[in-house]
N, C-alpha and C positions, 0 to 999 in steps of 0.2 A: 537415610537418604539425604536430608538436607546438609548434613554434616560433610557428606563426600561431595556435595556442589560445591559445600562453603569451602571445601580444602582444593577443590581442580579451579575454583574461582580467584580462589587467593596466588595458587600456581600459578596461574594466566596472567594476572596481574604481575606476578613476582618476575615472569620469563618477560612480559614487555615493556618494563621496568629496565631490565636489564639489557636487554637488544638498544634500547631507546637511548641509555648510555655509553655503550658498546659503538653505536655509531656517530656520537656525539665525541668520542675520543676519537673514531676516525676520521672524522672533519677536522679536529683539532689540531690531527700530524699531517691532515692536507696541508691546512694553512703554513704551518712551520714547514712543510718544504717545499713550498711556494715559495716562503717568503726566503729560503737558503737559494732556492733555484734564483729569484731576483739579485741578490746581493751578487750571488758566482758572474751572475750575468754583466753585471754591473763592477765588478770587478773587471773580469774579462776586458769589456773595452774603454777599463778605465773611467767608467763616468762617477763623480764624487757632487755629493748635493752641495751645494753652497749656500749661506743665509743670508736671506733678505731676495735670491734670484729665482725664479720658477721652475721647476727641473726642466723643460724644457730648452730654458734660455743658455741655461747651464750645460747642455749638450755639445759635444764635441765632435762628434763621428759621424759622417753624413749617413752610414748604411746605417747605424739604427734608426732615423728619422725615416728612410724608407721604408725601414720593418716596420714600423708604427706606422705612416702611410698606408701600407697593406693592410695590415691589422684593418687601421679606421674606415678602410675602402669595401673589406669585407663584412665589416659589422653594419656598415650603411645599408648594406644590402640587405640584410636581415638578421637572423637568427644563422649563424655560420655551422656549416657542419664538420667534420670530420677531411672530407675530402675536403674541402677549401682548404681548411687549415693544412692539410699535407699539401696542397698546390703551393699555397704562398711557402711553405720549405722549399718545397723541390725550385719553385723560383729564384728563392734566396741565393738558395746556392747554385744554382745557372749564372745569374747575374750579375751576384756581388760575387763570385770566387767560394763562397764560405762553402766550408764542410758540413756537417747534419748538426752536430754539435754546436760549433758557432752560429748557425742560420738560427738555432730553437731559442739560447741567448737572445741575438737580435731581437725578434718576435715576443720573449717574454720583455723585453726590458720596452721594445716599444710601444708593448699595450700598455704598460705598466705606463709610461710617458701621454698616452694618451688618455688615460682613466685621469690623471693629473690636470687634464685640461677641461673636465669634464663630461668625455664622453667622444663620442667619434666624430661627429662634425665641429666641434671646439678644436679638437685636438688637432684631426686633421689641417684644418685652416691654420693652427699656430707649426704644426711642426713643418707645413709645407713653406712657409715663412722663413724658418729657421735651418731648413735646408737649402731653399735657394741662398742665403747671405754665408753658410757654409761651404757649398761644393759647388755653387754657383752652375750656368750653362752642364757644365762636362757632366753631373749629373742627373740632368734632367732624364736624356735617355734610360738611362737602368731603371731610374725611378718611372717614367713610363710602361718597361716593358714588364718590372713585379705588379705594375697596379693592372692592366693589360691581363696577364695571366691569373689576377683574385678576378677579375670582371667574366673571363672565359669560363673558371671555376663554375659559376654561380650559373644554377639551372634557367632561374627565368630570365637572366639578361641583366643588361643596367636600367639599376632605380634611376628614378628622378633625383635622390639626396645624391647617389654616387655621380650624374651630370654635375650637380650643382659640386659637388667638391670639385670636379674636374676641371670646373670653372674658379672655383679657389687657387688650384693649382697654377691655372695660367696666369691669374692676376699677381700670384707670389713671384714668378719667373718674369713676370712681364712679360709676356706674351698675347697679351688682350690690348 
């Protein structure tokens, strides 16, 4: 008897041994097509890092500064769900024109911009900076109506950090 514990024991051990690495390489081909879905992304609308400048600064295209805007607007607000994140698509592409395709681009490449800054009220604050000196007034609108549509998304309402970015936002525009 102790011999067939020692052998379903050893089994047990063996089988979550093996699951525990089994999802340890599936993590591992998340990451790498994470980081191919970024590069595509980043391909797509053309952004190239440059040395010695912040990615940020380095940005070119005012619609990912809003996708990363939304992004930063939706994380302020908590823990994001599923349906938020398909709102700020379905916005995307309301608002900037984009297809499903290019809005998910935008989105990865502008969280990816705001993880850069560290984190969604950093981020937020630089990239809304970096959009007003790029697409200046003519922008602000779209940029309103994606952030608008993450704030409706979201079940309890707006935070108090999402006020306060909103209030970032006016001081970038100058609008304060």
């Amino acid at each position: 008897m102790p011999v067939i514990l020692a052998i379903l024991a050893a089994a047990a051990g063996l089988i979550y041994w093996m699951m525990r690495a089994r999802a340890a390489g599936h993590a591992a081909q998340d990451l790498v097509d994470m980081a191919g879905d970024l590069a595509a992304a980043a391909r797509r609308f053309g952004f190239r890092r440059q040395a010695g400048r912040h990615p940020v600064e380095a940005l070119e295209e005012p619609d990912v500064a809003v996708a990363g805007l939304g992004m930063a607007m939706m994380e302020l607000g908590g823990l994001p769900t599923q349906e938020q994140q398909n709102a700020l698509l379905v916005s995307l592409q309301h608002h900037l024109g984009y297809d499903l395709q290019k809005a998910q681009e935008a989105q990865i490449l502008g969280r990816w911009l705001m993880m850069q800054c560290g984190g969604p009220m950093p981020g937020f604050s630089r990239l809304a900076r970096r959009l007003a000196k790029l697409g200046g007034p003519e922008v602000f609108d779209p940029c309103m109506a994606v952030l608008r549509d993450v704030i409706a998304a979201q079940p309890a309402g707006i935070s108090p950090q999402q006020k306060e970015a909103l209030a970032e936002l006016a001081l970038a525009f100058k609008l304060r």
